[in-house]
C-alpha positions as CSV (number, residue, x, y, z in Angstrom):
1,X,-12.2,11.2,2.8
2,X,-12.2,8.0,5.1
3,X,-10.3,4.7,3.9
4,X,-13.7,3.2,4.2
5,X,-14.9,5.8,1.4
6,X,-11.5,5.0,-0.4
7,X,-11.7,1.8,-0.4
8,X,-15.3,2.2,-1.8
9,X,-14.1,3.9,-4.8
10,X,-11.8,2.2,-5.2
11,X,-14.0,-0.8,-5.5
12,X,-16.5,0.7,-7.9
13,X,-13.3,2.1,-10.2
14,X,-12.3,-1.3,-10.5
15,X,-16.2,-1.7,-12.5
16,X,-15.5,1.3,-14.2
17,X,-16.8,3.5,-12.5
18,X,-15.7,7.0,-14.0
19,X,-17.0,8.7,-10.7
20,X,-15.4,6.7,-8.2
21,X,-11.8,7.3,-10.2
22,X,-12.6,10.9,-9.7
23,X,-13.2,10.5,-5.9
24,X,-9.4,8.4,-6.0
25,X,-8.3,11.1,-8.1
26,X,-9.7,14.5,-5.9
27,X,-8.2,12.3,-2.9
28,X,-4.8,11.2,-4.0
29,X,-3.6,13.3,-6.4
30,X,-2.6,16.6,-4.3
31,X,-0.1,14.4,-2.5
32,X,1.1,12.9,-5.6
33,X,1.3,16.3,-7.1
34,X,3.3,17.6,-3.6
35,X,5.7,14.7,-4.0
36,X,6.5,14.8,-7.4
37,X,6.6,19.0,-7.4
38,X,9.8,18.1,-4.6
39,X,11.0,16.5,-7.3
40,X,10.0,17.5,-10.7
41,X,9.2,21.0,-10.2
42,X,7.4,22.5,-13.0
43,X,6.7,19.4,-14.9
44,X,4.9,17.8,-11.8
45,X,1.7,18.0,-13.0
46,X,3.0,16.0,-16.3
47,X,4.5,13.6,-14.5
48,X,1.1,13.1,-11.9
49,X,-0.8,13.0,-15.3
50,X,1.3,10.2,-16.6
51,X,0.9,8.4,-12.6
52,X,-2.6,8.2,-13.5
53,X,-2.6,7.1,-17.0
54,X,-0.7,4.5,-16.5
55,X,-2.5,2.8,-13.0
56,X,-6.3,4.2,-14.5
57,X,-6.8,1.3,-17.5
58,X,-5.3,-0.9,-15.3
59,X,-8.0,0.0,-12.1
60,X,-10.1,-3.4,-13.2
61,X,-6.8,-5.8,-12.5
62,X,-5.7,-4.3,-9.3
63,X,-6.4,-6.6,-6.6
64,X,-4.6,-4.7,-3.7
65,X,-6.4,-2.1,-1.2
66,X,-6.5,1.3,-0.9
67,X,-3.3,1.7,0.6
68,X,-1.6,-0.9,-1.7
69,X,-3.4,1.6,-4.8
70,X,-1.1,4.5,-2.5
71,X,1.6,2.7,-2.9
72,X,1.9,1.5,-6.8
73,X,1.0,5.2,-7.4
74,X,4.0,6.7,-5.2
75,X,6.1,3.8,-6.9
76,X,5.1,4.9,-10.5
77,X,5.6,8.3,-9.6
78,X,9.3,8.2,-8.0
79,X,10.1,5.7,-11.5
80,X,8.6,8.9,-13.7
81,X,11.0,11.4,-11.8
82,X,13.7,9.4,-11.9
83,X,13.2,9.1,-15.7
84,X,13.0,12.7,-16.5
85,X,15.8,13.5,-14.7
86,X,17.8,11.2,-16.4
87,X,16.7,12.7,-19.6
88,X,17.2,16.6,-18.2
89,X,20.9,15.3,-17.3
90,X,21.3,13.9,-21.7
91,X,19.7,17.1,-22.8
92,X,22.1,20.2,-23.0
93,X,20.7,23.6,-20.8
94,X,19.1,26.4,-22.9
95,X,16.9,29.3,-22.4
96,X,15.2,31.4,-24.8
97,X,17.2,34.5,-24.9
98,X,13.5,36.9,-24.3
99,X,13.0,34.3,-21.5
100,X,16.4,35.1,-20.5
101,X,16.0,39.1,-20.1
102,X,12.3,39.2,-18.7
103,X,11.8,41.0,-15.3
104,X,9.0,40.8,-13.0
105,X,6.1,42.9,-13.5
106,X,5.1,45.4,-10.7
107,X,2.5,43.1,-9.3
108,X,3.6,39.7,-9.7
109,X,6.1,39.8,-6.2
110,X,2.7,40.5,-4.4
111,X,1.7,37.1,-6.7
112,X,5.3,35.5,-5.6
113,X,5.0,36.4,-1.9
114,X,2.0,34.4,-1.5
115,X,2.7,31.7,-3.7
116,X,6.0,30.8,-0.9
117,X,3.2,30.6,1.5
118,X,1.6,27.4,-0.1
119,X,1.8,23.7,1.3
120,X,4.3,23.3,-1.3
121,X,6.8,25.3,-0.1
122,X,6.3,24.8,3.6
123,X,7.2,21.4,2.6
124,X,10.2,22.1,0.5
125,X,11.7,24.4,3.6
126,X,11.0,22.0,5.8
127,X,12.6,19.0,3.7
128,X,15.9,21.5,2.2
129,X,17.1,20.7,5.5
130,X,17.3,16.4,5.4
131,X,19.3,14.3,3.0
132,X,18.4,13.3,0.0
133,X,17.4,9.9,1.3
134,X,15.9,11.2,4.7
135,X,13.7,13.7,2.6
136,X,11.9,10.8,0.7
137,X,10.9,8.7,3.3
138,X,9.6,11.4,5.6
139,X,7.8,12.9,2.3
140,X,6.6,9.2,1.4
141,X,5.6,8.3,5.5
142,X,4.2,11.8,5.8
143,X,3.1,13.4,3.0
144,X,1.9,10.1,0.8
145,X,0.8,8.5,4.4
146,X,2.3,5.0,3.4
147,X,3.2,2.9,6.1
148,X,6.7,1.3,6.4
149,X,6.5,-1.5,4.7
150,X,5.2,0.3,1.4
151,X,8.0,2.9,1.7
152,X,10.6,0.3,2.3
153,X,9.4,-1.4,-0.7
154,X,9.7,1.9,-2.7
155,X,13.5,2.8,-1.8
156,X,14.7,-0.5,-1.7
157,X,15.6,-0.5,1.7
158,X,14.5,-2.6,4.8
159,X,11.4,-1.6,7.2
160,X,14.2,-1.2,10.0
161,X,16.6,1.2,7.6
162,X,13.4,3.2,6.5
163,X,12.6,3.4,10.6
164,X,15.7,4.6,11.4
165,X,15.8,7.4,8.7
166,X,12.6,8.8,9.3
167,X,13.7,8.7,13.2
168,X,17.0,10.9,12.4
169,X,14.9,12.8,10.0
170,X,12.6,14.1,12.5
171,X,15.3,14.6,15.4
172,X,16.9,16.8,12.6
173,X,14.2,19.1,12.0
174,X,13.2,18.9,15.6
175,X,16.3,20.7,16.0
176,X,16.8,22.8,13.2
177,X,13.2,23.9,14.2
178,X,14.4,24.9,17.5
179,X,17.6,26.6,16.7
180,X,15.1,28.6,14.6
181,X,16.9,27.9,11.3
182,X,13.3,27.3,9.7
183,X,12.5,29.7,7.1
184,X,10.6,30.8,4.2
């Protein structure tokens, strides 16, 4: 959808309108759900869920733009991961011992084949390859399609620093994509 359509909705969410917040939601939330899966894994859609619980009731208040909405969202999200990591570091590993022993059925590796083939994991091979730091901004410049000055604003880091990253970032995989070290 166009930022001029965003920006609609957004505009008629901030009224109430439960249709426009489903328009922000079909158009945001499959990024949101891409960066926070990078980070979250399984619990992504929790996390995305808990995004848009917290920014929804507060829709009416929000004076920023569409791109501003992007960016509180992306903000929110990052704070959520890095919460629920802390908590995964306090909470001792288990598994359930018949989790433990299951094996894969006969057809689910035809099921597990295509599922590496998503959006997802092209973007987790593509981001294995970058620091830790490098791997946010590019996901948050590319994949959340914030401009600088949001993501700088989201790491803590100046516009010039985030520049710079994203710069090295993409000469990396520029390489690693030519030496052909790219794979699924």
């Amino acid at each position: 959808m166009s930022t001029d359509g965003l920006s609609a909705a957004l505009a008629d969410a901030r009224r109430g309108d439960e249709q426009a917040i489903s328009v922000l939601y079909r158009a945001i939330n499959p990024t949101l759900l891409r960066y926070l899966r990078h980070y979250a894994g399984p619990i992504a859609e929790d996390l995305a869920s808990e995004v848009w619980m917290a920014i929804a009731p507060r829709l009416a208040e929000f004076t920023g733009d569409i791109d501003e909405l992007r960016a509180l969202m992306f903000t929110v999200a990052r704070r959520r991961a890095v919460d629920h990591h802390r908590r995964e570091r306090r909470r001792p590993a288990t598994v359930a011992f018949d989790e433990a022993f299951d094996r894969a059925a006969q057809g689910e590796t035809a099921d597990l084949a295509v599922a590496r083939l998503t959006a997802q994991g092209a973007v987790e091979t593509l981001v294995r390859h970058l620091s830790e730091e490098q791997a946010e901004i590019v996901l948050l410049r590319v994949l959340a399609d914030l401009d600088v000055a949001h993501v700088a604003a989201i790491v803590g880091k100046s516009k010039g620093a985030v520049r710079v990253a994203q710069h090295r970032a993409l000469q990396h995989l520029q390489q690693v994509w030519d030496r052909g070290a790219v794979t699924p």
